[in-house]
PATORMI-983158 format. One record per atom (N, C-alpha, C, O): residue number from 1; residue in one letter; atom name; x, y, z. Coordinates in pm, 1 decimal. Each point is the difference from the previous one (the first is absolute). Layout:
BEGIN
> titi, zaza, doza, xx, yy, zz
> NUM, A, CA, X, Y, Z
...
//
This chain:
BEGIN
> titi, zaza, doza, xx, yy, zz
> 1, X, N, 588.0, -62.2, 1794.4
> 1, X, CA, -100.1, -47.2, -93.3
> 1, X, C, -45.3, -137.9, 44.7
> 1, X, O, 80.2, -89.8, 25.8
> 2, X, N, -212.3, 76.6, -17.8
> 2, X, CA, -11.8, -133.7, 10.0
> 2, X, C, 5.6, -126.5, -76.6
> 2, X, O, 55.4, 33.0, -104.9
> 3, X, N, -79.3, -147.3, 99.5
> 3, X, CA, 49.6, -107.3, -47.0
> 3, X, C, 7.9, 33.4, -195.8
> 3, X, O, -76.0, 49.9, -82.9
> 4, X, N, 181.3, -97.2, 82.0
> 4, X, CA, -26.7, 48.7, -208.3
> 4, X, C, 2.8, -137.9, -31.2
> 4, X, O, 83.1, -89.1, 18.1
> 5, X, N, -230.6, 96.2, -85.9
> 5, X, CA, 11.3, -118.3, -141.7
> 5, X, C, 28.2, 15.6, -78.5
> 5, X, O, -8.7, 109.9, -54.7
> 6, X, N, 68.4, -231.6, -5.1
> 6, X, CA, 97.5, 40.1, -181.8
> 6, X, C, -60.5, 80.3, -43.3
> 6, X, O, -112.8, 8.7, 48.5
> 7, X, N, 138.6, 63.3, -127.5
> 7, X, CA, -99.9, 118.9, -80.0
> 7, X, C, -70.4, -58.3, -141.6
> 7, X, O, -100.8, 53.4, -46.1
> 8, X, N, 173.0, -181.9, -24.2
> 8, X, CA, -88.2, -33.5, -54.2
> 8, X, C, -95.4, -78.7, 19.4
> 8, X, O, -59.7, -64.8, -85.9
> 9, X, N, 41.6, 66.6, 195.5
> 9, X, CA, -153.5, -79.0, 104.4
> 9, X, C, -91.5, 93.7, -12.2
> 9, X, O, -120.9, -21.8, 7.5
> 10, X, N, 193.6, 175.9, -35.0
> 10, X, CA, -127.2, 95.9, 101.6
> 10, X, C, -89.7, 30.8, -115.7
> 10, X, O, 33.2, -8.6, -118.2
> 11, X, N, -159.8, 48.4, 167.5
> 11, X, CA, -86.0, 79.6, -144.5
> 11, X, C, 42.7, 155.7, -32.4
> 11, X, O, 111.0, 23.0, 47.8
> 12, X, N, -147.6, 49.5, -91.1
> 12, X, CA, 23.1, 120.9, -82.0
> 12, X, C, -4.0, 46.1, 139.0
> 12, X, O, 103.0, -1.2, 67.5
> 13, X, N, -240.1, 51.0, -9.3
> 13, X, CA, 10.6, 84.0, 126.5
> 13, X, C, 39.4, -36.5, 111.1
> 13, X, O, 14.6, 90.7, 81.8
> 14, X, N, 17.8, -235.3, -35.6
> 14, X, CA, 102.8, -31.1, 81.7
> 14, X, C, 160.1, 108.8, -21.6
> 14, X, O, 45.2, 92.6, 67.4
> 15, X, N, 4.9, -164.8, -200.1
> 15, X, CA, 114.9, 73.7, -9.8
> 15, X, C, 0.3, 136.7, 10.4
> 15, X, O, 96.7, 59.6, 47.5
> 16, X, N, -218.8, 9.5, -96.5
> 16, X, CA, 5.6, 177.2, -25.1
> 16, X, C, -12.4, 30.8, 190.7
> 16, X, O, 40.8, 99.6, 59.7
> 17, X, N, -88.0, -182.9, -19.7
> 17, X, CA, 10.0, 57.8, 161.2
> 17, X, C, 112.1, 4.7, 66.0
> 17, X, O, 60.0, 99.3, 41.2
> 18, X, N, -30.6, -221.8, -31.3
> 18, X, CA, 130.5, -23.2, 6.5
> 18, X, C, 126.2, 67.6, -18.1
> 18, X, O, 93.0, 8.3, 80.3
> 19, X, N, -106.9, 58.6, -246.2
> 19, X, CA, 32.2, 74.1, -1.4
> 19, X, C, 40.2, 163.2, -21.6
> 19, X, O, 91.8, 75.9, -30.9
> 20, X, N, -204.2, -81.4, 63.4
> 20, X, CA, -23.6, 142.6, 120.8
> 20, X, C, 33.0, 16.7, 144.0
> 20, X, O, 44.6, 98.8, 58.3
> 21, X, N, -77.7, -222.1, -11.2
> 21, X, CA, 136.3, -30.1, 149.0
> 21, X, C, 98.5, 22.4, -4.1
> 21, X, O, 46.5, 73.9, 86.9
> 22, X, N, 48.2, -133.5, -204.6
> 22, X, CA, 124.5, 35.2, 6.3
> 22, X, C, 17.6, 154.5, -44.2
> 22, X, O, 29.1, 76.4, 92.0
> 23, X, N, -38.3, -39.7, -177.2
> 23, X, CA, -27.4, 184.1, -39.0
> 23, X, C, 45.7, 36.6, 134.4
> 23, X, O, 115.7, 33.9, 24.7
> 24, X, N, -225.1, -42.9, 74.8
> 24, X, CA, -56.2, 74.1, 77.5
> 24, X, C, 103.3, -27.3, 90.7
> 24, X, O, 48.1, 102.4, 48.4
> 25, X, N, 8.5, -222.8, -4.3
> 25, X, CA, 179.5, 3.0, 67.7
> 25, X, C, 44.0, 51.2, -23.4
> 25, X, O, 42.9, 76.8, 86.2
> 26, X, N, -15.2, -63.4, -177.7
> 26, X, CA, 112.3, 75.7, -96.2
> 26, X, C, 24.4, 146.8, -26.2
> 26, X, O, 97.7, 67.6, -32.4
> 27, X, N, -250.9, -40.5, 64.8
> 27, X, CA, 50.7, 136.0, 44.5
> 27, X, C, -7.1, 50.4, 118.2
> 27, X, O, 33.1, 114.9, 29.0
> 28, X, N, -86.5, -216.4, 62.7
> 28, X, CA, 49.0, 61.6, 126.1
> 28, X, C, 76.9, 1.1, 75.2
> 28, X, O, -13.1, 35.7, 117.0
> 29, X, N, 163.9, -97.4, -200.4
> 29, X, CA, 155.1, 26.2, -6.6
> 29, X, C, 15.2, -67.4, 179.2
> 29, X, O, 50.7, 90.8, 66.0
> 30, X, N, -73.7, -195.1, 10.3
> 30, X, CA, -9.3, -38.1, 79.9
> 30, X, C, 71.9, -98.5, -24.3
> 30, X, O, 87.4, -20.3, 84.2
> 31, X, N, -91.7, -43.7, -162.7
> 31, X, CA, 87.3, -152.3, -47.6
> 31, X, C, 182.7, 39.7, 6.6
> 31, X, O, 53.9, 105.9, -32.4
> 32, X, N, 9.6, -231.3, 85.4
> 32, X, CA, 124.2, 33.5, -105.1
> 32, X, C, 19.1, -23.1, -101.4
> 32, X, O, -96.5, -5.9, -76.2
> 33, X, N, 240.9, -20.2, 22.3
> 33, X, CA, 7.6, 0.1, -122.2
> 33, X, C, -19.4, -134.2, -74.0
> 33, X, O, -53.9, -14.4, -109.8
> 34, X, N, 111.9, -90.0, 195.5
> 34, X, CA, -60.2, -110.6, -68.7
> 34, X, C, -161.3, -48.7, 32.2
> 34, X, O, -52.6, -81.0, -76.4
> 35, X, N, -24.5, 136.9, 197.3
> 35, X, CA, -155.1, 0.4, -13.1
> 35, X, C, -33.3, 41.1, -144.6
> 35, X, O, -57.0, -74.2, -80.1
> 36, X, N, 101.0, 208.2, 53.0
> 36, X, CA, -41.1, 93.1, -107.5
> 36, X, C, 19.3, -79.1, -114.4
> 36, X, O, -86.6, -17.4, -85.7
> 37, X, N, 185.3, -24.5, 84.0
> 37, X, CA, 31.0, -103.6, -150.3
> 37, X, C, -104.9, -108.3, 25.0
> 37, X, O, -114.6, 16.8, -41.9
> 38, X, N, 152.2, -136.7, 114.3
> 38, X, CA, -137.0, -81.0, -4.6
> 38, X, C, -146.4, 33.5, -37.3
> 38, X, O, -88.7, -60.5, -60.2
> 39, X, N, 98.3, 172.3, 115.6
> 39, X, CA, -189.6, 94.6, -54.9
> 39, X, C, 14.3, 32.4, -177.9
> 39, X, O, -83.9, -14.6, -88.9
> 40, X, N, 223.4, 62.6, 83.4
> 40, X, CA, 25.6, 60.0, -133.0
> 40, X, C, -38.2, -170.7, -119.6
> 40, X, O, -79.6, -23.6, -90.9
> 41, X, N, 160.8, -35.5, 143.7
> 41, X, CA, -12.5, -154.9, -58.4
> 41, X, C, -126.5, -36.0, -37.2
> 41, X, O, -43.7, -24.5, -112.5
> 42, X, N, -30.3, 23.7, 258.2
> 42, X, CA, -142.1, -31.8, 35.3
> 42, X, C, -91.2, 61.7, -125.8
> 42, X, O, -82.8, -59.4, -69.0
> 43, X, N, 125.1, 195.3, 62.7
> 43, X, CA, -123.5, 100.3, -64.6
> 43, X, C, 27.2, -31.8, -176.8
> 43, X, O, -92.1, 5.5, -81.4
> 44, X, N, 227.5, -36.6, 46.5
> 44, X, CA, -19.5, 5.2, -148.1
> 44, X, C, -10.2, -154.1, -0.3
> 44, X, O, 18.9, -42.5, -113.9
> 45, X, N, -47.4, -74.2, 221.9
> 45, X, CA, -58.3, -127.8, -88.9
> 45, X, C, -160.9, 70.4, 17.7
> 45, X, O, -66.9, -28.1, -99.4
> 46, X, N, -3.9, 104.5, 191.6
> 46, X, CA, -114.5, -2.2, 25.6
> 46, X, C, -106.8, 84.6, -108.4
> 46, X, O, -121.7, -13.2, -12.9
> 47, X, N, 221.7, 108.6, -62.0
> 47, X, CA, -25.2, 87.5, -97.5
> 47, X, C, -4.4, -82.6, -110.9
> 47, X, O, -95.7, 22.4, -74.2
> 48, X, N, 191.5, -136.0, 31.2
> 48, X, CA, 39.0, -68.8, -92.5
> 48, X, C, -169.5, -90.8, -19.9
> 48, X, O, -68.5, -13.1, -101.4
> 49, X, N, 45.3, -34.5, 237.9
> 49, X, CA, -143.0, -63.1, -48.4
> 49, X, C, -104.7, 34.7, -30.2
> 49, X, O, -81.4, -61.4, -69.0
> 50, X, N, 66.2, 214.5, 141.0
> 50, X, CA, -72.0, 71.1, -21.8
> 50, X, C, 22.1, 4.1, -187.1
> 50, X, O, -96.8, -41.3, -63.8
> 51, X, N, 171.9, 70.8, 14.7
> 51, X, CA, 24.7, 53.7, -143.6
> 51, X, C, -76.8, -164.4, -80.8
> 51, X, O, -82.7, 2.1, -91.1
> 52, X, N, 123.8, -94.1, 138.6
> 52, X, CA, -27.4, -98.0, -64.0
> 52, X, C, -120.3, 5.8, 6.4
> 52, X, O, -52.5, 66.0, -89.7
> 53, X, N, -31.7, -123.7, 184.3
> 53, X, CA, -131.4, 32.5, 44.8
> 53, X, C, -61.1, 94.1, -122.2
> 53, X, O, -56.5, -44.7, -99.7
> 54, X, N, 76.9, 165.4, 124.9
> 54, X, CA, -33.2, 110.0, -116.5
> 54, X, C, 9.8, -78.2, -153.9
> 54, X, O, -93.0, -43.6, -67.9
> 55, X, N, 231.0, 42.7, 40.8
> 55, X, CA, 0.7, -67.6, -139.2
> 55, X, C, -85.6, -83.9, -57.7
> 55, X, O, -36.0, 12.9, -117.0
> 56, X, N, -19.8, -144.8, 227.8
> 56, X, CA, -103.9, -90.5, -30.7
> 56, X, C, -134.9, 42.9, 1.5
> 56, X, O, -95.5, -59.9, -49.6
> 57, X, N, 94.7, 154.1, 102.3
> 57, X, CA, -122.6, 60.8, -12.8
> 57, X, C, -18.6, 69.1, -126.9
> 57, X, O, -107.9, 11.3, -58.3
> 58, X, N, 230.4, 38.0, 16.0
> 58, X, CA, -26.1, 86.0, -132.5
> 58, X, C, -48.2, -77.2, -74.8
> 58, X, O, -98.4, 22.7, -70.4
> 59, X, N, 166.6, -133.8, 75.5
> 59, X, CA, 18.7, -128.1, -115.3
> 59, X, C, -133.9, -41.0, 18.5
> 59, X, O, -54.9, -6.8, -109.9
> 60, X, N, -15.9, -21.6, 196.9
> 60, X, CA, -147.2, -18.7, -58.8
> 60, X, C, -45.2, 58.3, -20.6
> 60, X, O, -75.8, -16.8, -95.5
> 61, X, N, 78.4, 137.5, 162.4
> 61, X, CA, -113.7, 78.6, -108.9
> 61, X, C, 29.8, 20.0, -134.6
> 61, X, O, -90.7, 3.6, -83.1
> 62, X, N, 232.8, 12.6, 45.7
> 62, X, CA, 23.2, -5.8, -152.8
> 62, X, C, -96.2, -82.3, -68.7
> 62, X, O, -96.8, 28.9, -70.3
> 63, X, N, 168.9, -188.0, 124.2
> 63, X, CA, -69.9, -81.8, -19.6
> 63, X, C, -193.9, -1.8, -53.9
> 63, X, O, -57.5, -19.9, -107.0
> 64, X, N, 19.6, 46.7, 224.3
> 64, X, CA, -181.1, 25.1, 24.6
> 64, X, C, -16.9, 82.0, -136.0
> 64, X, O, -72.6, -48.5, -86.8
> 65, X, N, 138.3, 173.9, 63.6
> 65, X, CA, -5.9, 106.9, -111.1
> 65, X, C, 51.9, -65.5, -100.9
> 65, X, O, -50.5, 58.0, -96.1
> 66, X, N, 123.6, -147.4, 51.0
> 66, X, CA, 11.2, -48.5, -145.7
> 66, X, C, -60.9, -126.7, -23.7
> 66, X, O, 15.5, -60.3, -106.2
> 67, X, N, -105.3, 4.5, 229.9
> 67, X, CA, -160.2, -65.9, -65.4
> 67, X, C, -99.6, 29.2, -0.6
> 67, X, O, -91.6, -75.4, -32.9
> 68, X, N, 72.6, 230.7, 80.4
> 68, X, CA, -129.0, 16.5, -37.6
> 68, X, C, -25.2, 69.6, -182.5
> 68, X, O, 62.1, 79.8, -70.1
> 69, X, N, -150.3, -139.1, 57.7
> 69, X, CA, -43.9, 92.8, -122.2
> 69, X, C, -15.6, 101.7, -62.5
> 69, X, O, -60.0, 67.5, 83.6
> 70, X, N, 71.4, 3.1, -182.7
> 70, X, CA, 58.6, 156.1, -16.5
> 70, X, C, -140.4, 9.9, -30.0
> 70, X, O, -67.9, -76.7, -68.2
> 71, X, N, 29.3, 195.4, 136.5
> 71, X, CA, -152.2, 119.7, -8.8
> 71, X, C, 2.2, 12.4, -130.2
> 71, X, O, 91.5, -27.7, -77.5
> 72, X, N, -215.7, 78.7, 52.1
> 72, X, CA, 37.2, 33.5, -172.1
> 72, X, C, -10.3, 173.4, 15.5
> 72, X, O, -44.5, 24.4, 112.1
> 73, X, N, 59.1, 43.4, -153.6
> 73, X, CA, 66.1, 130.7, -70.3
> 73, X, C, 126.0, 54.6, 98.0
> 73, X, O, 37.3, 106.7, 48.6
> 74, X, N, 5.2, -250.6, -50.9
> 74, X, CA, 196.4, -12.5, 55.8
> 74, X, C, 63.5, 71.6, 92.9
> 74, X, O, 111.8, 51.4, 2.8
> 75, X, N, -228.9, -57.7, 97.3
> 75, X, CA, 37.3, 32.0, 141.5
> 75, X, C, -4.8, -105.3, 88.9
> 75, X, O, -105.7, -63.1, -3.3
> 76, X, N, 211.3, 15.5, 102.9
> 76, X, CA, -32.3, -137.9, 66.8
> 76, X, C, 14.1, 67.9, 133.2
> 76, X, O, -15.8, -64.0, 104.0
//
C-alpha cells in the first residue's frame, strides 16, 4: 500500500478508496499473517471514518430538514 495518512486527515472518498485497497489485499490471500492483520487494522480505522464522515452528513441534513419550514397540507 502506498504511503497512509492518518485516516482522520483523509476525506470520505479518500478513505472509501483506500479502503477498497485494503479489501482487495485481503482477498488476494498473498499477505502473511501479520501483513493481513496490519490491513485488517488498517481497514476498520478506514471504515471507522468512513462511518463518521456518513454520520456528519446525516447530521446536516437532519439539521437543513428541521429549518426548513413545514409545506402546508403537511407534507415536507
Amino acid at each position: 500500500m502506498s504511503e497512509q495518512q492518518p485516516t482522520g486527515e483523509l476525506s470520505y472518498e479518500q478513505a472509501r478508496e483506500q479502503l477498497v485497497q485494503v479489501v482487495q489485499q485481503l482477498e488476494s490471500g498473498g499477505a502473511t499473517l501479520s501483513e493481513s492483520l496490519a490491513l485488517w487494522e488498517r481497514g476498520e480505522k478506514l471504515a471507522d471514518t468512513c462511518q463518521r464522515w456518513l454520520d456528519g452528513a446525516r447530521s446536516r441534513i437532519e439539521a437543513a430538514r428541521a429549518q426548513r419550514p413545514a409545506t402546508p397540507g403537511g407534507t415536507e
